[in-house]
N, C-alpha and C positions, 0 to 999 in steps of 0.2 A: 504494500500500500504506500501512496505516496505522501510524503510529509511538506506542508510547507509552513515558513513561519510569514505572520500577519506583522506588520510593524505600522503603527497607524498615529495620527496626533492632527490635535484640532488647535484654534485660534481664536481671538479676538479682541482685537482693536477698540475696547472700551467695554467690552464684560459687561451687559450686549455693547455690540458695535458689530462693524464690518467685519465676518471672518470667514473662515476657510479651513480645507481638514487638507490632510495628504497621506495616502496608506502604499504601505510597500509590498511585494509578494515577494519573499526568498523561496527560493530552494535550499530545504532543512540541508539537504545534503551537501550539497557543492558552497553554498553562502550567496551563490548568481540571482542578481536581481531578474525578476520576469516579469514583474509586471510594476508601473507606476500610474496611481492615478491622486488628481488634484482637482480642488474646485472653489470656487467662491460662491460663499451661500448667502450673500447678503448679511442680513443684521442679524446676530444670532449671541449666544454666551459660549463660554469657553466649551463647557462641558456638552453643550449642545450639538459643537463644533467637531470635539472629539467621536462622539457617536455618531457623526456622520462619519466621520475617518474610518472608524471602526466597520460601519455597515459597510462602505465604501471598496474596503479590503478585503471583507467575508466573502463579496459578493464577485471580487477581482480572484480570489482564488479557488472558486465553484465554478466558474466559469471553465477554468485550465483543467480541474480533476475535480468534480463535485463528490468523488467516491473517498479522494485525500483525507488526513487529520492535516489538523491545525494548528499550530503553539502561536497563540496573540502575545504581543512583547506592547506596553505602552507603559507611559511615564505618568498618565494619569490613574493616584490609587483609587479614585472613587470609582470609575468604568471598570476596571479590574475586579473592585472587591464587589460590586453591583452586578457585573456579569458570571463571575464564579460563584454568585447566589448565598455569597456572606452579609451585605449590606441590603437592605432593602430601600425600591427606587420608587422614589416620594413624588419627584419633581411633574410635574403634566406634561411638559415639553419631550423628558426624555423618556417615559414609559414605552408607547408606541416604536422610538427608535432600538428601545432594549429588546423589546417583543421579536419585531423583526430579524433585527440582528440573531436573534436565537433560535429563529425557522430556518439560517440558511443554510447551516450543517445540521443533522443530528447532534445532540447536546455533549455527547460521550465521543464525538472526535475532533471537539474543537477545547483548548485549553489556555487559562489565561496566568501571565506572569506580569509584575511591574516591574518598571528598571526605573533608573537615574534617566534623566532627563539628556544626560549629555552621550548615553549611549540610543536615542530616539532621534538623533539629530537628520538621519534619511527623512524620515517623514516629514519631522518641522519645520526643513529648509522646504519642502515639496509644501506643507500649509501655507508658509511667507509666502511662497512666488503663486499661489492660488492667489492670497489676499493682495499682494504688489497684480498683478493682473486685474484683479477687480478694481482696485483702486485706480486704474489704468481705462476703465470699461473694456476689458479682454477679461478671453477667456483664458484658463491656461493650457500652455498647450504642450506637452510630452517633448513634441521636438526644439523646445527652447533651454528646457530645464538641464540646471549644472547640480540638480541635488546630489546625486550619487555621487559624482566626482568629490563636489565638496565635502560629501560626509563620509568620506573614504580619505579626504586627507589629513579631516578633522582629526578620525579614530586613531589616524597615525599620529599625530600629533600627542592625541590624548595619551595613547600607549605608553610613549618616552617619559611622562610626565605623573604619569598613574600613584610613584609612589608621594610625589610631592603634594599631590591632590588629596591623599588618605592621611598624608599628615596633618594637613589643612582643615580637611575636616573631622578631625580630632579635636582641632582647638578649642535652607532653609530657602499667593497669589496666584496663582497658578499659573501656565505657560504661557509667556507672554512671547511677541512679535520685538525680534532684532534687525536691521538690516542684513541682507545677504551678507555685504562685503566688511563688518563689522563682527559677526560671531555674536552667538548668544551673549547677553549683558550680566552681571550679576547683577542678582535680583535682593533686595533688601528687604524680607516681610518687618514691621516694625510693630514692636507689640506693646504698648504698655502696659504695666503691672496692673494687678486687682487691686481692689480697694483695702486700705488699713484703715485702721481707727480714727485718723485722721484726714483722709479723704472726703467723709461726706461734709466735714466740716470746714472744708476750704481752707487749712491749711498750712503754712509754707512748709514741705517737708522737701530736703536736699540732703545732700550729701554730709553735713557736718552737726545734723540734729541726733534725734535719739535713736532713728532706723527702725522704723516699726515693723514688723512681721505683718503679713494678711490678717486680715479680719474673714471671719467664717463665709461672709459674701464675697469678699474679694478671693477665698480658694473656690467658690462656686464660678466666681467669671472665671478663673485660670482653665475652671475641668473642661466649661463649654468653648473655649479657646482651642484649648489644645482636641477638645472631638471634632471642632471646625476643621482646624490644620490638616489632623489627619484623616478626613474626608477630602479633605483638596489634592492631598498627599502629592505634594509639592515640595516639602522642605527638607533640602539634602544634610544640615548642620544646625547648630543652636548656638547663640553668645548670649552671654547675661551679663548687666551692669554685677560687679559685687554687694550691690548694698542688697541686705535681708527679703525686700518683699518683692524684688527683682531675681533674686538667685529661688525663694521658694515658687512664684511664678514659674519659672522655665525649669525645672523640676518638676511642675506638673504635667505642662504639658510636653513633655522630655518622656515621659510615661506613657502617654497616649502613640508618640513617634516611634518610639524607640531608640532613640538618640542622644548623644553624651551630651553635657554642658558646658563650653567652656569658659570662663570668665576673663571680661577683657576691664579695663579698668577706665576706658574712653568710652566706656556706655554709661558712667553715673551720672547721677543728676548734678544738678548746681549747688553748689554749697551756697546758702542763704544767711551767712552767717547769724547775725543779732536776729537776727529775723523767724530761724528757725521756731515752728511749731505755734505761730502765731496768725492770727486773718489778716487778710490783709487793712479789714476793719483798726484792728489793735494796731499795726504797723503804722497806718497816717497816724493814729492818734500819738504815737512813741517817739517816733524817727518822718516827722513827715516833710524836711528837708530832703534826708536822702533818699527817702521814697519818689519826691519829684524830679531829684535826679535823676535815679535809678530810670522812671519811666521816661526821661527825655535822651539819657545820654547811653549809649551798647557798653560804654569805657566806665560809668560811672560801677561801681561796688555796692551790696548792700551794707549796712551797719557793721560793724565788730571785723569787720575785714572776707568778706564773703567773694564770692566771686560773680566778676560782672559777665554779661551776656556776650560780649566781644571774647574775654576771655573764654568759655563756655564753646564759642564760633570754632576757636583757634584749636581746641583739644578735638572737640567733633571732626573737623576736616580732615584734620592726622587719622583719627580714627577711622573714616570712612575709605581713604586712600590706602592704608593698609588692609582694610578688610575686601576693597574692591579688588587687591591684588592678589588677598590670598582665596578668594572666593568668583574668580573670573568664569565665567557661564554657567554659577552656579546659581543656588535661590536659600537663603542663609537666614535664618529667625532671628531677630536683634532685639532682647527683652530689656527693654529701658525707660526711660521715665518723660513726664511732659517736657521738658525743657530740651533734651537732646534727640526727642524725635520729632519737636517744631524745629530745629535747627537741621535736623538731615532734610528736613521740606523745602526749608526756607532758602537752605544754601542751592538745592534741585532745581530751584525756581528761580533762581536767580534774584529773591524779594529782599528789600531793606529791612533789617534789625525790627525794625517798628512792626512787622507783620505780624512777628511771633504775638503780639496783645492781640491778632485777630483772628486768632487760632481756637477753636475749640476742640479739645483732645479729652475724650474720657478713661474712664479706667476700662482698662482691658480692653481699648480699641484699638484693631488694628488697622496700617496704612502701610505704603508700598513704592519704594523707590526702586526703577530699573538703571543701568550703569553702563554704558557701554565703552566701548575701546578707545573712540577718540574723546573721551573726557565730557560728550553731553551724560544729560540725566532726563526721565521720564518719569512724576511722578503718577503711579497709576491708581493708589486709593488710599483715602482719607478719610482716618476714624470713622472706621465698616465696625458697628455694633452690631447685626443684625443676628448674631451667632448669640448676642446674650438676650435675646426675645423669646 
């Protein structure tokens, strides 16, 4: 009987937005591509996008041997664990496309596995040049596509470099769209911590207060975080700021992954000095010079010698420039706090200091900075609560 494997992966340009799927057909034996198909489906969500890939692929390799088994390879773990009939599939949009997809082989000779995103790269260059087509008004078309070539040179690439990559990630949206000639970006999911004790009370809580541990609500947002994540199952690595309700944070959802923690020390929060554990209420009324400074000048400090939001700029950017390097076409969880994930935004955007007051970041909300090779930034989402409803 003959075997072939399915390699499939979908898109989309604003999760909905314009996207696109692209499915490969190997021959299990030989590793010879046979078949490439791609398409732009208009405005669709990532996951959407993927199950079209997938259906796309089932149906490209029934055509060449409908009698063959199967082995499905994707980087998305929800389609995976949803297809191999561990997860159950909620959503209205993708029922009908699961249905389908599960008529076109008999059930027992088709088999699903997830990988790393950066061994899917056949397919997701074949989604881009779907979505780069559409966005073109074309179609795509088989004899333009450099997929294989370039995911063949990638792999080699990747190969040379495999062990410095597993060291890397020792030290995390879902599949987003890179340019061709750019290479997938690393991907920044940014998570802030669950609520402490001190959070529903607004606050100043930084890096040089008391460090509060989660409050029983704030380890509830971590759990539905980290069930979020790993239904996206997108996130290759974990970093967590050191301070306590950031490191118990990413421990939780570290469990859900299955994935180590490593702590970097350019994810903590701001040190607030004199300020620490106080509203901001209490702050005008104590320090409400430096409070006016504070909110007029990035250089100015808080009270008792804290640290100002320029300062703050200046450790983030380091931080982000070495995590971009050790996390290059990766997708990497970054558990930290309001001030240094308005600042990975702010800096993304290119926005003045003054924006960060027109930020509103909850607890436990996550947002998404992309990275790519020539030094732009995409940011693709901003404080998505929807996982704690």
């Amino acid at each position: 009987m003959r075997e072939f494997i399915v390699e499939a992966d979908g898109g989309s340009r604003g999760n909905p937005g314009p996207a696109g799927y692209g499915s490969v057909v190997l021959d299990a034996a030989t590793g010879e591509t046979l078949v490439e198909a791609a398409e732009y489906i208009g405005v669709a969500t990532n996951n959407v996008a993927e199950y079209r890939g997938l259906l796309a692929g089932l149906r490209a390799a029934h055509e060449l041997d409908p009698s063959a088994t199967v082995h499905v390879r994707m980087d998305s773990k929800l389609v995976v664990e949803q297809m191999s009939g561990r997860w159950k599939i909620k959503h209205p949009d993708m029922k009908p496309l699961a249905s389908v997809a599960a008529q076109v082989f008999p059930p027992d000779r088709v088999t699903y596995e997830w990988i790393p995103r950066e061994l899917n790269k056949h397919a997701d260059r074949l989604a881009n040049e779907a979505m780069d087509a559409g966005k073109r008004g074309e179609q795509w078309s088989p004899s333009e596509s450099t997929a294989e070539l370039d995911a063949a040179a990638s792999s080699s690439s990747s190969a040379a470099s495999a062990e410095a990559d597993t060291r890397a990630a020792t030290a995390v949206a879902s599949p987003g769209w890179a340019p061709a000639d750019l290479g997938a970006p690393a991907t920044f999911v940014l998570l802030r911590h669950g609520e402490t004790p001190l959070t529903p009370q607004k606050r100043f809580s930084g890096s040089g207060g008391t460090n509060p541990s989660l409050s029983d609500v704030g380890r509830d947002q971590a759990e539905r975080a980290g069930a979020a994540l790993a239904r996206r199952g997108t996130i290759q690595a974990i970093a967590a700021s050191p301070l306590a309700r950031t490191r118990e944070t990413a421990g939780i959802v570290a469990a859900h992954l299955g994935l180590d923690v490593s702590i970097d020390d350019g994810l903590r929060e701001t040190d607030f000095g004199a300020w620490e554990g106080l509203t901001f209420a209490e702050v005008r009324e104590r320090y409400p010079d430096d409070l006016n400074a504070w909110l007029a000048d990035p250089e100015a400090q808080p009270s008792g010698g804290g640290e100002s939001f320029a300062a703050t700029a200046t450790r983030i950017e380091a931080t982000r420039d070495k995590l971009v390097a050790a996390y290059a076409g990766r997708t990497v969880l970054l558990v930290s706090h309001v001030t240094p994930i308005k600042t990975f935004v702010r800096l993304a955007l290119g926005a003045p200091p003054e924006s960060l007051f027109r930020m509103e970041l909850s607890a436990a909300a996550l947002s998404a900075v992309a990275y790519y090779a020539d030094g732009n930034a995409s940011v693709r989402l901003f404080n998505d609560t929807s996982h704690l409803r």
